[in-house]
N, C-alpha and C positions, 0 to 999 in steps of 0.2 A: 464107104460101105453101102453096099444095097439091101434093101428088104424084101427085096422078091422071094419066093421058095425055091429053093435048093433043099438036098436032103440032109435033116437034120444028123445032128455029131453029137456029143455028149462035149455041156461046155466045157472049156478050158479056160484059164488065162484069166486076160480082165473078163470074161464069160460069167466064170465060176465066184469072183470075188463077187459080180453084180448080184448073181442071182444068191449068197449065201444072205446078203443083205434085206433078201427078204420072207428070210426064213425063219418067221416068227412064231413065236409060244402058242400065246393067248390065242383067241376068237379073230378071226379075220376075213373080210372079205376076198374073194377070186377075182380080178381081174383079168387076167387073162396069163399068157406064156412070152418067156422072153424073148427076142429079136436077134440076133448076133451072128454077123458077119454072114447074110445072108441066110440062114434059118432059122426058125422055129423050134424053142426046145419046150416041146413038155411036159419036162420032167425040172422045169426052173418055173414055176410059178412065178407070177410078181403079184405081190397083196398087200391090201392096207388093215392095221390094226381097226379091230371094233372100237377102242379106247378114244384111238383120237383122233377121230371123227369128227369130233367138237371142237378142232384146232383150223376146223375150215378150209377151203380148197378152190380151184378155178379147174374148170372144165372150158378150154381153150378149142378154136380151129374154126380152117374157112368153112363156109357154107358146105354140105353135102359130103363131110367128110365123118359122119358119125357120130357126131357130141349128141343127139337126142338119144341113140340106142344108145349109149352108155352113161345118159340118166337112168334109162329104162332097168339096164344091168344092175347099177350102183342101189335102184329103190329097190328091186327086187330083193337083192340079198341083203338088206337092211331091214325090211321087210319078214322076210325068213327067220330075222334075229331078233325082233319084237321092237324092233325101231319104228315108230312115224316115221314116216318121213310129208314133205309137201314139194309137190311139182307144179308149174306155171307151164298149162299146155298153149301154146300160141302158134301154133300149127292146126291144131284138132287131130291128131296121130300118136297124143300119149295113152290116151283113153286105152288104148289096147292092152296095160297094163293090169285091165281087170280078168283078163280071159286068158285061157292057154294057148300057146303058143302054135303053130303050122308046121309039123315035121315037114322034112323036105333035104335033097339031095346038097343046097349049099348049108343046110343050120348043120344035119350031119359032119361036110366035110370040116367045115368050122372048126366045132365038137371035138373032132379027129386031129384036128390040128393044134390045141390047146390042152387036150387031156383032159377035155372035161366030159359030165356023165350028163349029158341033156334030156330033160325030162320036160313034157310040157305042162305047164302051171299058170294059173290063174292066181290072182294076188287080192286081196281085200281093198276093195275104194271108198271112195266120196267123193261125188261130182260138185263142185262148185261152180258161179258163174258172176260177174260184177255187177249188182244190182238188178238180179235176172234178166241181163241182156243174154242171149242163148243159153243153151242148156244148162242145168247146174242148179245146184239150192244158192238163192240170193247171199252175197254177200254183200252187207252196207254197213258205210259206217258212220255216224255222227259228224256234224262236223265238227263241233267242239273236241269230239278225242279224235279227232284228223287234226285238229290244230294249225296256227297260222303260218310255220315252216314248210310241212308238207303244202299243205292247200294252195300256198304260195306259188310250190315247184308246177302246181298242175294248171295254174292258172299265169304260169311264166310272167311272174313280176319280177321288178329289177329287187335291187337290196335294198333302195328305200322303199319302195311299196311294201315289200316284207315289211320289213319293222313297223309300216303305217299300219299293216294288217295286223297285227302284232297287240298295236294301242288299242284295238277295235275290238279283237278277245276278249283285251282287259275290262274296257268300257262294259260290255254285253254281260263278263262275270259279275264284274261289281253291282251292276242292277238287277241282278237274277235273272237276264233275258237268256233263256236255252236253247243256243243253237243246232237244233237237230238236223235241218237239213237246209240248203242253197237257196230258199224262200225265207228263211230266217233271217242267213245271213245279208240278204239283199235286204230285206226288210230294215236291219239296225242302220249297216252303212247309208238308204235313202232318208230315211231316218235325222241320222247327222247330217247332211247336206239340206236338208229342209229346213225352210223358213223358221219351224219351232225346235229343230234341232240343234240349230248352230252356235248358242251359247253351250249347249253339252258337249259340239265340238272344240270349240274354244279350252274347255275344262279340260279335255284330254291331255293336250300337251306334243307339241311337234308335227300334230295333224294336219294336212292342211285340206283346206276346200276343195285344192284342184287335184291331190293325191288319192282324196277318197271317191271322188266324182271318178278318176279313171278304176279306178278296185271297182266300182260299183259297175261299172260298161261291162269289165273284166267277168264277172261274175254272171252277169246277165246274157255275155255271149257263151259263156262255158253253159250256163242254162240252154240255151236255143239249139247247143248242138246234140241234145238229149242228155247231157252227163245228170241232171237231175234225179234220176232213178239211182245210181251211185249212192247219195246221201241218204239218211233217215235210219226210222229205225223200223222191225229189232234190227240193235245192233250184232255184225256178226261175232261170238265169242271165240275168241282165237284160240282158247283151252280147248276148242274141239278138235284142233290137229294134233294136240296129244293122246290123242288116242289109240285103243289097240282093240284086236278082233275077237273074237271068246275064244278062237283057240290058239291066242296069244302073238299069232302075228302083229305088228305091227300096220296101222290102217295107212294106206297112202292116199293123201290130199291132193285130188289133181284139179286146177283151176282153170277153167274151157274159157280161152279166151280168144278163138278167131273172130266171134263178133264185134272185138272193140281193137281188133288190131289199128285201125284206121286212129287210136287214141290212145299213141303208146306211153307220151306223157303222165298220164292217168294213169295205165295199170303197173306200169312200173313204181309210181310212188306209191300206189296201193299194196305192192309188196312189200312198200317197206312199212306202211304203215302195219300189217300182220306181223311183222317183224319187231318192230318197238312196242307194239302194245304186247308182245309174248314177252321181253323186255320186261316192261312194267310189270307184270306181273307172277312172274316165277319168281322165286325166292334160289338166294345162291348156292351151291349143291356143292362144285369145287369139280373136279377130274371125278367120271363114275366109268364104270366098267365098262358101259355104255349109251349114246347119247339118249337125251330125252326126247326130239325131235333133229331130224339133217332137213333144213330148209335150203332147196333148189332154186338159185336166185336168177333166171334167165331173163336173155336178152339185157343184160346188168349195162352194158353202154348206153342205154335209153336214159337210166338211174342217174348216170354222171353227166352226161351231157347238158350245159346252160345252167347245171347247179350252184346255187351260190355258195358264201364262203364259209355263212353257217350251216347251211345243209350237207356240205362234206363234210364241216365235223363234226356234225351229230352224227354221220351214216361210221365214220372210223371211229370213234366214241362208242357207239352201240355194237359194230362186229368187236373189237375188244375188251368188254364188259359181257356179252352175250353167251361168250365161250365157259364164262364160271357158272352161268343158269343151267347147263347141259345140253345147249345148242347147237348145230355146226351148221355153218353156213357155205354154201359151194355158190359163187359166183359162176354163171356162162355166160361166155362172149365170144366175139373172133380172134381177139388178139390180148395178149396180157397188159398191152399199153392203153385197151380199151378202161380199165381200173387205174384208177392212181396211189401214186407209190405207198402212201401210210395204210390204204385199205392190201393191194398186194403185200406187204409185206410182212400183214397177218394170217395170210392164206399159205397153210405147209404142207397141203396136198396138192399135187399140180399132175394134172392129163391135157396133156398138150398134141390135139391132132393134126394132123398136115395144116400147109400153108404155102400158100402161093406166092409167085416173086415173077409176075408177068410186069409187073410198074413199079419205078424208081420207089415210089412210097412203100409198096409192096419189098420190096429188098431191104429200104430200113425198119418197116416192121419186124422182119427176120428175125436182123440182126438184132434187133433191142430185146427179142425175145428170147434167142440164147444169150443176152448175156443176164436175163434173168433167172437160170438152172446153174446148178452147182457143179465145179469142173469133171468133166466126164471123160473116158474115152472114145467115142462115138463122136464122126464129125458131124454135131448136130445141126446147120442148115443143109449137109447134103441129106442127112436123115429125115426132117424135116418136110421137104419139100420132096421126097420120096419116099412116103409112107402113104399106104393105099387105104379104102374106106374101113373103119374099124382097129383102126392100127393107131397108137399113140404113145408118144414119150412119156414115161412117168417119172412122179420122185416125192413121194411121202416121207411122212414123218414115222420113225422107228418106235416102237413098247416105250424106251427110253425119252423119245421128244428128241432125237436126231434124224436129219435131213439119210436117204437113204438113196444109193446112188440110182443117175440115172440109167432108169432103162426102158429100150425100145421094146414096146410091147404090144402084141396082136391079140386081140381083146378077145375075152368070150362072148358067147350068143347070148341075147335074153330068152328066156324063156316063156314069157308071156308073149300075147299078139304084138308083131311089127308093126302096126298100123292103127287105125281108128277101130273103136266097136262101133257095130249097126247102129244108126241114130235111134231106133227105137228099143233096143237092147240098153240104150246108154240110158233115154227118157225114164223107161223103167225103173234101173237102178236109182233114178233120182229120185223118184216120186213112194220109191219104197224103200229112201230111209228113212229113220226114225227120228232125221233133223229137217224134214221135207216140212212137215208141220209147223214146224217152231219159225220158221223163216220164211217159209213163202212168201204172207202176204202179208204187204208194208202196212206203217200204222202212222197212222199222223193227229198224234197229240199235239196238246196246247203248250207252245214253245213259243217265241220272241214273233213270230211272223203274227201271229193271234194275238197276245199281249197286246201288241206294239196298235196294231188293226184296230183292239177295242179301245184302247185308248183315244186313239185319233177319233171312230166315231162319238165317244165320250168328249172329245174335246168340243168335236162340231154343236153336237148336241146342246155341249152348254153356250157355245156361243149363239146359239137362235134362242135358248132360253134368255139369253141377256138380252136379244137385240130387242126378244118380243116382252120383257120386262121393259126397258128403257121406251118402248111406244105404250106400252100402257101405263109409264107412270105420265110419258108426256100426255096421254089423251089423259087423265088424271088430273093434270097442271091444268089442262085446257079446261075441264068440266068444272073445276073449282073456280076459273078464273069468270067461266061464264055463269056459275052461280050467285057470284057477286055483283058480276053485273045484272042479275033480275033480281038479286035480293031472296033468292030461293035456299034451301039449306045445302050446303058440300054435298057431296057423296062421301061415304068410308074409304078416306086414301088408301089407295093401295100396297102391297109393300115394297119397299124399296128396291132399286138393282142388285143390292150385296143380298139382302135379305133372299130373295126369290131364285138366285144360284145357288146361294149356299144350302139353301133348303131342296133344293130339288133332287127327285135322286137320281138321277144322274150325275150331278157333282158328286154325290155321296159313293156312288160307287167307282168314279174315278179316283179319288182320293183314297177309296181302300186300295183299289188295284194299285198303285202307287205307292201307298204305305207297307204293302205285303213285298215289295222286291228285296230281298232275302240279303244282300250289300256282299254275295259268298264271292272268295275268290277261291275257284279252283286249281287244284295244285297241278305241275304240269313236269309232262319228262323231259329228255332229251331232246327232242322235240317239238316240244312245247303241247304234245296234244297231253288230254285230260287224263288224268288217275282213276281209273276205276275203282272199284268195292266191288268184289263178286262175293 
């Protein structure tokens, strides 16, 4: 079969069976018109339920074949339906989705080819940006509720460093030290490896000198490359991507990340940690009419790639438990084998764009990739590898929660801008929302790095107390000793070395600082980061 245009027929055959499949009731979205045997029909629709959306999905295909316009599509009209949704722009070309779209001679032909009524529209945003690295209201997050799983993946330790990092958490809860940002944490672990630390290491258990010495390099070079501004607080509240507009659209969360693209291990796990901490804190709702939030999980191969063996099953753990919160989760990538099989085989929405077969690997990607769709009539690698920009295989899940067959389908236009907004159109909208405020500018309270700091000059302190005790009781010893030898009367001994520490206040107020560590251990999710209380 080709997919070129020819003039369209009225289906027939297996046409007609494909397209009756997605002839649904309820609220659903448009993707676009069927494909078959060389045209365009439409007057066959192909749609996915609003329902089950929370059943999760992959948006597949090579480079340059479409998958960010049919994010674009997909938020819109979730959007339209009072859905959140949250996108991860890592190009700088989502943003367009806050502005109306550019008539024009191909959106028209499009339009005309799909059956649909194009209208240009603008959508409700929020600009976000990772630790105000370029535009966008700060997002950061602690690192205690980042936790020693995630933090792990961004700082590529093996699986025993994990778990070392792991003991380190525990260590830092148990004495109340709060690690708010990558100064704290460097703070505890030098900490243990020093001279007065090292019986605390001991105490720990499995730790060793030279596993924490390399976490501690690890942390200090993640520091050097700027990832510091990442950490701290405010922390950002991931409740704020359930949001909606006053006049009931749904807000869309776009996350401007071409400044840290050079750091994709970072924002990639950073997705996931917006992800588990929305997790943690929704309460379980079951199947609703429609989703609470569709989180757009892009460039998802960065996610898997070097993961260890507990980070993939928290990440298939959390999209399986996610779906009863009112979540839906849509993985992009280039190929479905970029996901492994227990996370894919949670995903029952599937738009799969072309794909190229230039290299032997390329051929077996293909192939593993139809034999991940349900049997069709369509030979889907010639379909496949002959499907032009905007054009894609689908196969959602039906009202019922059945697989619905595939079909080749030529996608509709978004309706918002193709492209980027004006850099200062976009600054605008950032600085004039009403979360600009609350996030801007970082705050750095007293957590473990200050603790840990006043402690040690508390310790220094009292050891020149002692040293300068111990010389004044010897010059003491001596005046006594040379008052007997002239027969003259003592002097008032001094006080003793215990006496003069223990009296001093600087012991005094190391030993409160000390006495006040709270012994909390904090409770932790699937990932080991922290529980909140909102």
């Amino acid at each position: 079969m080709s997919v070129s245009e020819q003039p369209p027929a009225a289906p027939g055959g297996p046409a007609a069976e494909i397209a009756a499949g997605y002839a649904f009731e309820g609220a659903a979205l448009d993707l676009g018109a069927l494909l078959w045997d060389g045209a365009c029909h439409p007057d066959a629709p192909i749609r996915i339920p609003l329902p089950v959306l929370n059943r999760h999905g992959l948006v597949a295909g090579a480079t340059g074949t479409g998958k960010t316009k049919t994010l674009q599509l997909i938020a819109e009209q979730l959007s339209a339906n009072g859905v959140p949704v949250f996108l991860a722009d890592i190009k700088g070309d989502v943003s367009g989705v806050s502005a109306p779209g550019e008539d024009g001679e191909k959106v028209r032909e499009r339009a005309a080819q799909v059956g649909q009524e194009w209208r240009a529209t603008g959508f409700p945003c929020e600009f976000y940006g990772l630790g105000g690295t370029g535009p966008g209201i700060p997002v950061r997050a602690t690192v205690t509720s980042f936790g020693p799983v995630l933090l792990s993946k961004v700082l590529q330790l093996n699986q025993t460093q994990e778990q070392s990092l792991g003991l380190i958490f525990h260590y830092a809860d148990s004495k109340g030290l709060e690690l708010v940002d990558l100064k704290d944490l460097r703070a505890v672990v030098a900490f243990l490896v020093s001279d007065t630390g090292k019986a605390e290491l001991k105490g720990i258990g499995g730790l060793s000198t030279v596993t924490a010495g390399v976490i501690l390099r690890s942390i200090t070079a993640f520091e050097q490359q700027g990832a510091g501004g990442f950490f701290g607080e405010p922390e950002f509240d991931t409740g704020e991507l359930l949001r909606t507009a006053a006049d009931g659209r749904g807000i869309v969360s776009v996350l401007e990340l071409p400044s840290v693209q050079d750091k994709p291990q970072l924002f990639s796990t950073f997705l996931m940690w917006m992800l588990a901490d929305l997790f943690d804190d929704l309460p379980e709702v079951g199947d609703l009419e429609k989703p609470k939030l569709v989180f757009f999980f892009d460039e998802a191969h960065l996610l898997f790639k070097g993961a260890s063996k507990a980070f993939l099953e928290s990440i298939t753990q959390t999209v399986r438990l996610i779906r009863s919160k009112g979540v839906g989760v849509f993985f992009v990538t280039q190929t479905p084998k970029d996901v492994p099989s227990d996370v894919l085989a949670q995903l029952g929405n599937r738009v799969q764009h072309a794909l190229r077969a230039f290299t032997p690997d390329d051929a077996k990607a293909l192939k593993a990739t139809v034999r991940t769709f349900p049997n069709s009539p369509y030979d889907l690698e010639e379909v496949l590898t002959g499907l032009g920009t905007g054009e894609a295989v689908i196969t959602v899940l039906s009202e019922k929660g059945a697989p619905t067959p595939v079909a080749a389908t030529r996608l509709r236009a978004p309706e918002s801008l193709m492209g980027p907004v004006d850099a200062a159109a976009l600054d605008a909208a950032v600085k004039g929302s009403p979360l600009y405020g609350r996030y801007a500018e970082a705050v750095d309270r007293e957590s473990a790095y200050e603790k840990l700091t006043a402690e040690q000059r508390a310790a220094e302190a009292a050891a020149l107390d002692a040293a300068a005790a111990e010389e004044a009781e010897k010059a003491a010893k001596a005046a006594k000793q040379a008052g007997k030898q002239t027969g003259g009367r003592a002097p008032k001994p001094e006080p003793s070395l215990t006496e003069q520490v223990v009296g001093s206040g600087i012991f005094t107020s190391l030993a409160r600082s000390i006495g006040t560590q709270l012994g909390r251990e904090i409770s932790r999710s699937l990932f080991g980061t922290a529980r909140r209380r909102r």
